[in-house]
C-alpha positions, 0 to 999 in steps of 0.5 A: 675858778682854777687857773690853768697852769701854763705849758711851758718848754725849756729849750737850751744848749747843752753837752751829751755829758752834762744831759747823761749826768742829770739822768743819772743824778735824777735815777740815782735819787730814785733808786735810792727813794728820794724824791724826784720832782717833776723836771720842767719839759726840756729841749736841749741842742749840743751847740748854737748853730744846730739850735738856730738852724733847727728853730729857723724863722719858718719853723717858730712862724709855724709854731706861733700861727698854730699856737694862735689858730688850734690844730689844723691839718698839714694841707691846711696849715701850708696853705693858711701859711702860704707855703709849699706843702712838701716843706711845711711836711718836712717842718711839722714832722721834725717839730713833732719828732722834737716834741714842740708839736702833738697829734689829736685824735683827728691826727691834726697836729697843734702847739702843746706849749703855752711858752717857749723859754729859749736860753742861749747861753753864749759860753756854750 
């Protein structure tokens, strides 16, 4: 029996230089038809404050009960987390928009990600 490899998100504090350079490392390799290994998934912020405001308390509370509980619809999810449903909208829509949450088919939204691996690196 296979093992499932786990999902797994990198979410980081960097430059829009240092994002634009290794797109234009990795294009330059392709272009010259060396090879490109598949980059880990990644989520990067510019400075700290944004990255803890966006990856607030509520929000990683909501990843985490969807991680645990499948998919489950927006009215469903507010109710199972006890919240209002306009905030929980407003969170699962800047979730999915960061691509910590997906849609099925059934437009339920769910955790893609079997890990968050969030690094802070305090000389950002």
């Amino acid at each position: 029996m296979k093992n499932k490899k786990k999902r797994r998100i990198h979410i980081t504090i960097k430059s829009t230089a240092k994002v634009f350079d290794e797109v234009l490392k990795t294009w330059n390799r392709a272009e010259k038809g060396l090879p490109v290994c598949e980059a880990e998934a990644e989520l990067s912020f510019t400075d700290g404050a944004t990255m803890l405001s966006t990856l607030s308390e509520k929000r990683m509370e909501l990843l985490m009960f969807l991680h645990k509980h499948k998919a489950m619809n927006i009215k469903q999810l507010a109710k199972r987390l006890n919240r209002d449903y306009s905030n929980v909208h407003g969170d699962v829509k800047l979730l999915l928009r960061l691509g910590l949450l997906e849609k099925n088919k059934d437009q339920q939204v769910f955790v893609p990600w079997d890990e968050l691996a969030i690094e802070f690196p305090l000389a950002a």
